[in-house]
Structure formats: structure tokens, C-alpha cells
SEMI-639780 format. One line per field, with one value per residue (C-alpha): residue number from 1; x, y, z. Coordinates in pm, 1 decimal. Each point is the difference from the previous one (the first is absolute). Layout:
BEGIN
pos = NUM	...
X = X	...
Y = Y	...
Z = Z	...
END
This chain:
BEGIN
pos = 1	2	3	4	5	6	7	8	9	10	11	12	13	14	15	16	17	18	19	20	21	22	23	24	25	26	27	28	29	30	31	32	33	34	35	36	37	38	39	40	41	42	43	44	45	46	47	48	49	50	51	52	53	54	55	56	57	58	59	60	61	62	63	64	65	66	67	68	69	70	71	72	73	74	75	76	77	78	79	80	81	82	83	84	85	86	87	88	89	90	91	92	93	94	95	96	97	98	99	100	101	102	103	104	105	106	107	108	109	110	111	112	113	114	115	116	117	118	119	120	121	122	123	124	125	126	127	128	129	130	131	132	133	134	135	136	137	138	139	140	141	142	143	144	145	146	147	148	149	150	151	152	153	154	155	156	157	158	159	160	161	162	163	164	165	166	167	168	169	170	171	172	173	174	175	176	177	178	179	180	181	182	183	184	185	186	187	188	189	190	191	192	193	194	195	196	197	198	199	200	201	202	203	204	205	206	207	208	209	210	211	212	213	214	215	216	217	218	219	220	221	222	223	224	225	226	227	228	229	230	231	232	233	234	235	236	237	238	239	240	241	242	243	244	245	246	247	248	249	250	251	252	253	254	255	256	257	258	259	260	261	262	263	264	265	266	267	268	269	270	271	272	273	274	275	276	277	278	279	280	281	282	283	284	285	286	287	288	289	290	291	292	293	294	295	296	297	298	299	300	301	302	303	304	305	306	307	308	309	310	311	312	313	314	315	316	317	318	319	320	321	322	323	324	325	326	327	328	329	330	331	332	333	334	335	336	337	338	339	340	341	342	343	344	345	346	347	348	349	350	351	352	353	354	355	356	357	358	359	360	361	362	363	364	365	366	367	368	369	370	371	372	373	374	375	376	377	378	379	380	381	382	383	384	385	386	387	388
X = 4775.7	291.6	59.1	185.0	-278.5	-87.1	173.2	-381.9	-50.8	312.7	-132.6	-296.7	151.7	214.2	-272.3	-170.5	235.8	97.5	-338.9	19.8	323.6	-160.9	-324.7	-99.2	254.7	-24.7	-332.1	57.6	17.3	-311.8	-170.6	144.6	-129.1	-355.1	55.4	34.9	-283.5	-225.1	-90.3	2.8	-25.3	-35.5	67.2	318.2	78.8	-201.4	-238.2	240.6	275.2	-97.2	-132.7	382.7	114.8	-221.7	80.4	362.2	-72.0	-177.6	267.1	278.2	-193.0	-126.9	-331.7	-213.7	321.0	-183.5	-347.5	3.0	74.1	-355.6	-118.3	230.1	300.7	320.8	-11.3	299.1	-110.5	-2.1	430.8	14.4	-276.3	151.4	350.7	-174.6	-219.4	315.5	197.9	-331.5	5.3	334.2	-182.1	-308.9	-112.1	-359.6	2.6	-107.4	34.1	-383.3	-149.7	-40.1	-91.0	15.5	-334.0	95.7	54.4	-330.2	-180.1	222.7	-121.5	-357.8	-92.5	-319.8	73.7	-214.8	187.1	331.1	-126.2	-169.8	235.3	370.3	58.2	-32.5	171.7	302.8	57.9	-13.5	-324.9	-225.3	133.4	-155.2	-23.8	-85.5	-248.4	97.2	42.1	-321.9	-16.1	-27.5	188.9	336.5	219.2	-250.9	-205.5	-177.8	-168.8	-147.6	-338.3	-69.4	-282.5	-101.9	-392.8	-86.7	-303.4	-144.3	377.9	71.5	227.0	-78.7	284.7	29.8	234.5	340.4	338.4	321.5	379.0	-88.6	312.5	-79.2	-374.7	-34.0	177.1	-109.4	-215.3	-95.4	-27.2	98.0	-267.9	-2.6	-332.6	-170.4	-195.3	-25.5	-10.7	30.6	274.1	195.9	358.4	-82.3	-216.9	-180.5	166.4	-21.4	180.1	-186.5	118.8	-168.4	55.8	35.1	-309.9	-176.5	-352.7	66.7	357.9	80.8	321.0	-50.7	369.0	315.6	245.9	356.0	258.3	392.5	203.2	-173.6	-274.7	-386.3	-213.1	-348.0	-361.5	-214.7	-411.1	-236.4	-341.6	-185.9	207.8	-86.0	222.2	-127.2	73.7	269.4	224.5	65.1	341.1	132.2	-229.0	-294.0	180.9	331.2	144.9	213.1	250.9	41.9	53.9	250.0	234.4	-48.3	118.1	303.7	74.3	-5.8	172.1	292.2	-14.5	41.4	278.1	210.8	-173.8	191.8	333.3	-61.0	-22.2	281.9	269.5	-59.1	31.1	315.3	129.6	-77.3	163.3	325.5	27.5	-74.1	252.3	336.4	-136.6	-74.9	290.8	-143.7	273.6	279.7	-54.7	-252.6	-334.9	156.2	284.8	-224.0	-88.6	-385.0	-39.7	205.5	-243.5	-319.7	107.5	85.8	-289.6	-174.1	177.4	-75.2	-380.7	-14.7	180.8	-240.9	-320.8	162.0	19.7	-333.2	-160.5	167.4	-29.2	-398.7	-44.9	171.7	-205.2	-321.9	110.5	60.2	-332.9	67.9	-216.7	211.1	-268.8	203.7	298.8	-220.3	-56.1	358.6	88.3	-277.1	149.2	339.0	51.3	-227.8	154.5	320.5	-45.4	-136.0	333.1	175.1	-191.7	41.9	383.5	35.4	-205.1	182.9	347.5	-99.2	-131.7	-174.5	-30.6	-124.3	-289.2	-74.5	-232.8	344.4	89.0	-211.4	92.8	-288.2	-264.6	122.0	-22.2	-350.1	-57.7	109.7	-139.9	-350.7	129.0	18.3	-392.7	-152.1	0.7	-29.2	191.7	312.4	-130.2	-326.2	293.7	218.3	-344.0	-51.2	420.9	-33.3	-360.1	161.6	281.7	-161.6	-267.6	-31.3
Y = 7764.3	-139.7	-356.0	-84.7	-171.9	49.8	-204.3	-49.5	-92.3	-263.6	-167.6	-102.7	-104.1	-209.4	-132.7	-98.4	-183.5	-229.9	-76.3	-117.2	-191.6	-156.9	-60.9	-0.5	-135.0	-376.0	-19.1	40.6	-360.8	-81.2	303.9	-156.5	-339.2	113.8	177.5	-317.0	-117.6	258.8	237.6	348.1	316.6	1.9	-402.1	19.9	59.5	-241.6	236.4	-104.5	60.1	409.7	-3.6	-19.6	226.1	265.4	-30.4	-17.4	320.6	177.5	-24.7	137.1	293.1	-65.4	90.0	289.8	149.9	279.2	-17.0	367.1	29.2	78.4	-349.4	-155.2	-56.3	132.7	301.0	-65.4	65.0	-97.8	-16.9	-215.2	-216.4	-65.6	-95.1	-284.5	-91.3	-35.3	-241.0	-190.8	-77.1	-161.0	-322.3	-177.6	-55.5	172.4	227.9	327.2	235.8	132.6	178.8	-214.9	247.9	374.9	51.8	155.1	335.5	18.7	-111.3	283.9	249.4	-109.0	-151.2	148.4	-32.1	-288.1	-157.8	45.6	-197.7	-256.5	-73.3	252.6	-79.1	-417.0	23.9	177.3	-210.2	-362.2	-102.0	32.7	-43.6	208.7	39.6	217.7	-87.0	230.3	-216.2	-107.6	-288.6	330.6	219.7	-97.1	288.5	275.1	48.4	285.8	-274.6	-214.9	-136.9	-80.4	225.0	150.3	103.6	199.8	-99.3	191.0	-46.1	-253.2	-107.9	-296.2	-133.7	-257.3	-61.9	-228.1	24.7	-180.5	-57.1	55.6	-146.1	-99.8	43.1	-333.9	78.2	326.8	153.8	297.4	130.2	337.0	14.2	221.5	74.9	216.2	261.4	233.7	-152.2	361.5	145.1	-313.5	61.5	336.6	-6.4	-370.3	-264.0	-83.2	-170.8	-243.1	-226.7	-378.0	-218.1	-396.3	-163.7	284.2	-126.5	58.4	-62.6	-337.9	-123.9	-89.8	-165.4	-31.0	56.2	-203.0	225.2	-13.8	94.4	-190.5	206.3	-58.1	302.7	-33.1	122.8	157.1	66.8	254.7	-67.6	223.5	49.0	247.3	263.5	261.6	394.9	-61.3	-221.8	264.1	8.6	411.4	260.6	-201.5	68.4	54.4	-329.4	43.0	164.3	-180.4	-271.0	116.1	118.7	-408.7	-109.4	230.5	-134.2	-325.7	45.5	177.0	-352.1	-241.8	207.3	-152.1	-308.5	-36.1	164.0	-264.6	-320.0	131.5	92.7	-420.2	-66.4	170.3	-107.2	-380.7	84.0	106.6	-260.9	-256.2	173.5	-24.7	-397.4	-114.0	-165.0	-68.9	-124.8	80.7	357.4	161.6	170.3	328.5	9.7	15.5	293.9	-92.5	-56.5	299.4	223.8	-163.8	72.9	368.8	82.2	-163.0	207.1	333.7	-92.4	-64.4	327.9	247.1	-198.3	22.7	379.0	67.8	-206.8	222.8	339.2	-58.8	-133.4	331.1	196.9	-169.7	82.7	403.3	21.7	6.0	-124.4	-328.5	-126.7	21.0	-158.9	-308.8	-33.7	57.4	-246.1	-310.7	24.9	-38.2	-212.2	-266.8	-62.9	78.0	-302.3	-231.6	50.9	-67.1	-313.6	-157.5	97.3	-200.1	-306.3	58.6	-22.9	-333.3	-181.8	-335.2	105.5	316.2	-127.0	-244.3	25.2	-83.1	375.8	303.0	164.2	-161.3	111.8	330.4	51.4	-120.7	224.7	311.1	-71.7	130.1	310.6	165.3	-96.8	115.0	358.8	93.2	-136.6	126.6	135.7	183.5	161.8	96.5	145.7	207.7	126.4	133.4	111.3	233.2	162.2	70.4	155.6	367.0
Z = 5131.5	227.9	-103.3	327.0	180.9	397.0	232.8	126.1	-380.6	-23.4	318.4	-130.7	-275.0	166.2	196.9	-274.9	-152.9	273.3	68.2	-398.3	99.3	303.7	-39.7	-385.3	-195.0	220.6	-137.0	-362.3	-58.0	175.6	-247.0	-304.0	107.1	65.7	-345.9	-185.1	134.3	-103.3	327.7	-93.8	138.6	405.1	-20.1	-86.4	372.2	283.7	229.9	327.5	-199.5	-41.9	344.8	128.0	-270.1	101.1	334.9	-41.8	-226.1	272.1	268.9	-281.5	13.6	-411.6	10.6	-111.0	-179.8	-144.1	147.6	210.7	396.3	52.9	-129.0	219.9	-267.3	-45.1	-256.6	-227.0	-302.5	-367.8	-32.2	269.4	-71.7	-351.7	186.3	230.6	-327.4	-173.0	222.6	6.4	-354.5	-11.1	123.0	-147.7	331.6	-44.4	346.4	89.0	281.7	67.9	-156.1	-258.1	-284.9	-99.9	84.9	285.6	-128.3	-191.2	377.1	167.0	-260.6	22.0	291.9	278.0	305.4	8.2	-262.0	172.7	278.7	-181.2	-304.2	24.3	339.7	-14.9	-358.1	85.1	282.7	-180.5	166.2	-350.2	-368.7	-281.3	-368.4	-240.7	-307.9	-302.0	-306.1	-199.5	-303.4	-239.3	190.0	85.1	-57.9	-40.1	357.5	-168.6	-256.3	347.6	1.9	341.2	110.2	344.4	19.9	317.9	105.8	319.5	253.3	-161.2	-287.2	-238.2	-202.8	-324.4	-246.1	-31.5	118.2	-131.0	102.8	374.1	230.7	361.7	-40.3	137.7	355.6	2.3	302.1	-212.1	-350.4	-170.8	-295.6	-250.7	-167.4	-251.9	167.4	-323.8	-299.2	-171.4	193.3	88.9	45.5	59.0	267.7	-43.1	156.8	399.7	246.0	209.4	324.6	-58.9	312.4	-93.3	28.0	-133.8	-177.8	-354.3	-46.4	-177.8	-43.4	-338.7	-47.8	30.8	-298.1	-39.7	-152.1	-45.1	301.1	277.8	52.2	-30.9	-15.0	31.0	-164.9	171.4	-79.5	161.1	-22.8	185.9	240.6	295.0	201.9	239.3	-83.9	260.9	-183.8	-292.3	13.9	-37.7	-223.6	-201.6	-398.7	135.6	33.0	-343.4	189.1	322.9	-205.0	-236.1	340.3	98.2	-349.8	17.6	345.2	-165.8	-299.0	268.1	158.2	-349.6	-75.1	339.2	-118.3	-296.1	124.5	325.4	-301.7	-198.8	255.7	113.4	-373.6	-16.6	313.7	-136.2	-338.5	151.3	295.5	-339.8	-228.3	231.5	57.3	-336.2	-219.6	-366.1	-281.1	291.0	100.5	226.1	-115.4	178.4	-259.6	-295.9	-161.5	-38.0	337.8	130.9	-234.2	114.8	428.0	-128.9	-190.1	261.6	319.6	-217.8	-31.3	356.7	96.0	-229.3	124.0	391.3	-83.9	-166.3	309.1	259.1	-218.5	2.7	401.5	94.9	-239.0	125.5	332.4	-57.3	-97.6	-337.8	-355.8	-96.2	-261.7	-285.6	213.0	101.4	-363.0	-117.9	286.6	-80.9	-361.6	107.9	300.7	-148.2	-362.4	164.2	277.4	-222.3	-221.1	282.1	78.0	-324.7	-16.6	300.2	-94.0	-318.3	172.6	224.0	-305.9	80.8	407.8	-69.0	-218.0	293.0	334.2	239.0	-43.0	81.7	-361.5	-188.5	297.5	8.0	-356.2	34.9	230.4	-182.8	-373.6	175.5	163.2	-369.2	-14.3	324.0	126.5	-312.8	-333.6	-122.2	-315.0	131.1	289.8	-328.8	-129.2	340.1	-30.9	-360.3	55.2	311.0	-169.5	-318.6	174.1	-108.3
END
């Protein structure tokens, strides 16, 4: 691997982060203040508000980074996905450049024809939203152990059961749904991908879920809910995998998450260190301090490397599984030390709601939870290399 980046590769970057600079970082105040009082999620920004920031993002040229030229996007794969991803995360500002999720690799792997029209096509250009329904009250962290069922019945396809932690089923225009087909075989040839439109009879809403970090995922209830043979998304018992490439594209994408959060962390904790005077000499002459911005700066440089090592893997073609997993372990505990280094360091203000420290530390004391815990991705590392 050469780890001098393209020229094509620094220009996005640098793209990226001035339209951080310009456009996102103003509006971190207004995101804290709708914090306080209690919007989460999509709220935190007004609708008008993303309007312009999606246009202003469309004329820079940042959209469909990695959706391919054939669906009307710009091809640049995983790496340089993970570079924009990252400058994005050194704001709270809640933005980003459609697509909005990884889903579009599992719709480019399984999409008919039909379905590209209908669902690919809209989705990778920003005109429809999406989400994917995995997790079940029972069956967080183990798909294989899901409930929802899918009876065929003549062409048709009747679905029941529960699903939890959904984000952005609320604004979504379709659904990803994941469903029993074979209770025998399950993993291993049982579960099915299905595309739900919004509005579909049968799919409740059940509730949506506060949780730390801003966010509200949401419930979601089948009863008796009816698709067509046609919106069987891929082989009928071969969803497992599908799925398990769109996880690894997302765990790719947490990892410049929390390299994003902690190089602002760091960036705070040394502009704060060469200001702050306590008992007549500055926090950047004290040995505590100086340790907690190194320690810090080495995190953030074997996270930035992992991230980058498994985009360019992921974009030779190669298995990066067991890097995801490596990397959802790492970049998460390692941002959240960060995080609480730097609240830490600004004492009383970094505690507070004035500074974006608290909300981002919010934000990333889930992203060891979803995708898949820490410990259950320490489970799948061992289980790999003691394999026989």
C-alpha cells in the first residue's frame, strides 16, 4: 500500500473540509441549542436549513462519493469515502453527503433491474432515504437468532414479527427487512432480504426510542404485512451475506467517525492547553496534560491508519471482515478516550452544553453498541484465528 494519497484523493479532502469550515461549523451553536431542548436525531438541523446544505453540497461536486458511474455517482471508492467521512466528523453538525447509508452496496449487489429503477437509482441520487431493519428485541447481536418470519403464500410474501433500534425509519421511503424464510437453515440459507415501501399495510411504527448521543431510533411491528415476489431483495435464503458486506461498509464508515470526533477533540485540547494559565503556568507546560495530547495524537494516528488500511483493502476486492472488526473495537474505545481526555482537560466547560465535547461524547458512547458490540467483535477476532 502507498500511503501518499492521490492528488485526486487530497482534493477532495480539501474540499471537504472547507465545506466543514464554511458551512457546518456556523451552525454548531444552533445544534447545541436545539440539543438542550430536546430535538434529536434529524431535528437537530431545521428542514430549510439541510435544503441549502445539500444544495451547496451538490454544486461542490460532494455527492454520490462512492455510489458507481453507472448510477449516476462518482466511483471513488471506500478510501476516499472514509477521507470526506472523516473531515465530516470534526463538527457536530449532523450532515451527510447522499447517500445517506451503506445500503448502497447491498442494493448494487442485489438489485433486478426493476429494483434499480424503482429503489437504486432514486436512492443514490438523494431523492428517497432508506433503512435497513436487522435488529430484533431478542436478537440484537446475533441475526442468525431473528424471529421475524416470511410465509410465501401463492407470489406473495406475508411477514410478522418485531424489529428494534431502527434509525431513520421514520423519514424513510423504503425499508431493507430482514426476515426468516427458514427457520431450519437460517443463517445458512434462511434469512431474506425484502424492499418495504412506507405506507406499506402492515408496518406499524410501534415507537420511537430516546438514547444517549442525540439519536432516537425507532420500533418497528409487522403484522401481516404483504410484499409481492418482486420485492425479494437478491436470492430468497441468501440475504446473510449481502448484509454482512453492508455492515462492513458501515463499520469502515464509524471508524472515520471516531477518528473525525477525536482529531476536533485534540485540536480543542491543544488550542485550550497553550491558553489556559492555572496556579501561574499554562496547561501546555504540565506534564499531565502534555501526556493526555500525546496519547491522544498516537490513538488518532493508529485508528487514521487502520481506517485507510481497510478502505483500500475493501476497494482491491479484498475480505476485510476481520479488519472491520479489529477496526469497530479500536476506533470506538479509542475516540471515546479521547473524548473524555478532553472534557477532562476543560473541566467545568467541558462538562457543559456551550462546547461540542459533551455532545460528541454522547454521540460516540453508542457507536461501541450498534453494528455490533465490542465484545461479540472480540468474540468474531479470536473465533477467526483460532480457527483450525
Amino acid at each position: 500500500m502507498d500511503f501518499e494519497l492521490l492528488e485526486e484523493q487530497r482534493m477532495l479532502q480539501d474540499t471537504v473540509r472547507r465545506f466543514v469550515r464554511q458551512e457546518l461549523l456556523p451552525l454548531e451553536a444552533l445544534v447545541l441549542q436545539r440539543d438542550t431542548q430536546g430535538l434529536t436525531g434529524e431535528e437537530l438541523l431545521p428542514a430549510e436549513v439541510e435544503e441549502r446544505l445539500l444544495a451547496k453540497a451538490k454544486d461542490a461536486g460532494l455527492w454520490g462519493l462512492d455510489v458507481p458511474e453507472e448510477f449516476g455517482g462518482l466511483n471513488l471508492g471506500a478510501l476516499p469515502k472514509c477521507l470526506a467521512t472523516e473531515e465530516l466528523y470534526k463538527t457536530i453538525t449532523p450532515f451527510t453527503f447522499p447517500p445517506d447509508a451503506p445500503n448502497l452496496h447491498m442494493l448494487v449487489q442485489t438489485c433486478t433491474p426493476e429494483q434499480r429503477e424503482r429503489y437504486l437509482l432514486p436512492y443514490a441520487s438523494g431523492a428517497k432515504r432508506s433503512a435497513i431493519a436487522i435488529s430484533e428485541p431478542g436478537a440484537g447481536s446475533d441475526p442468525a437468532a431473528m424471529r421475524t418470519t416470511a410465509v410465501k403464500k401463492g407470489d406473495q410474501w406475508v411477514i410478522n414479527g418485531r424489529k428494534i433500534w431502527i434509525s431513520r425509519a421514520h423519514i424513510a421511503d423504503f425499508l431493507i427487512v430482514m426476515a426468516l424464510t427458514d427457520k431450519e437453515k437460517r443463517a445458512r440459507g434462511g434469512i431474506t432480504a425484502f424492499l418495504v415501501d412506507k405506507g406499506t399495510p402492515g408496518l406499524v411504527l410501534q415507537r420511537q426510542i430516546p438514547v444517549i448521543g442525540g439519536h432516537a431510533p425507532w420500533e418497528l411491528v409487522f403484522e401481516d404485512l404483504t410484499v409481492p415476489d418482486s420485492q425479494v431483495l437478491g436470492q430468497v435464503g441468501q440475504g446473510f451475506a449481502p448484509m454482512q458486506l453492508r455492515l462492513t461498509v458501515r463499520r469502515l464508515e464509524i471508524g472515520s467517525w471516531c477518528v473525525g470526533h477525536a482529531q476536533r477533540c485534540l485540536e480543542m485540547m491543544v488550542d485550550y492547553a497553550k491558553q489556559r494559565v492555572t496556579f501561574g503556568q499554562r496547561l501546555a507546560d504540565r506534564q499531565a496534560i502534555q501526556w493526555f495530547i500525546a496519547d491522544s495524537a498516537t490513538d488518532i494516528h493508529a485508528a487514521r491508519l487502520m481506517t485507510h488500511h481497510g478502505a483500500w483493502k475493501f476497494d482491491q476486492g479484498e475480505d476485510v471482515r476481520q479488519e472491520a472488526s479489529m477496526l469497530k473495537v479500536f476506533a470506538t474505545e479509542m475516540a471515546t478516550r479521547v473524548a473524555d481526555r478532553a472534557m477532562q482537560m476543560h473541566g467545568g466547560m467541558g462538562m457543559s452544553k456551550e462546547l461540542p465535547l459533551e455532545f460528541m461524547y454522547r454521540r460516540l458512547r453508542p457507536m461501541r453498541i450498534f453494528e455490533g458490540p465490542s465484545e461479540v467483535h472480540r468474540w468474531v477476532i479470536a473465533r477467526t484465528l483460532l480457527k483450525d
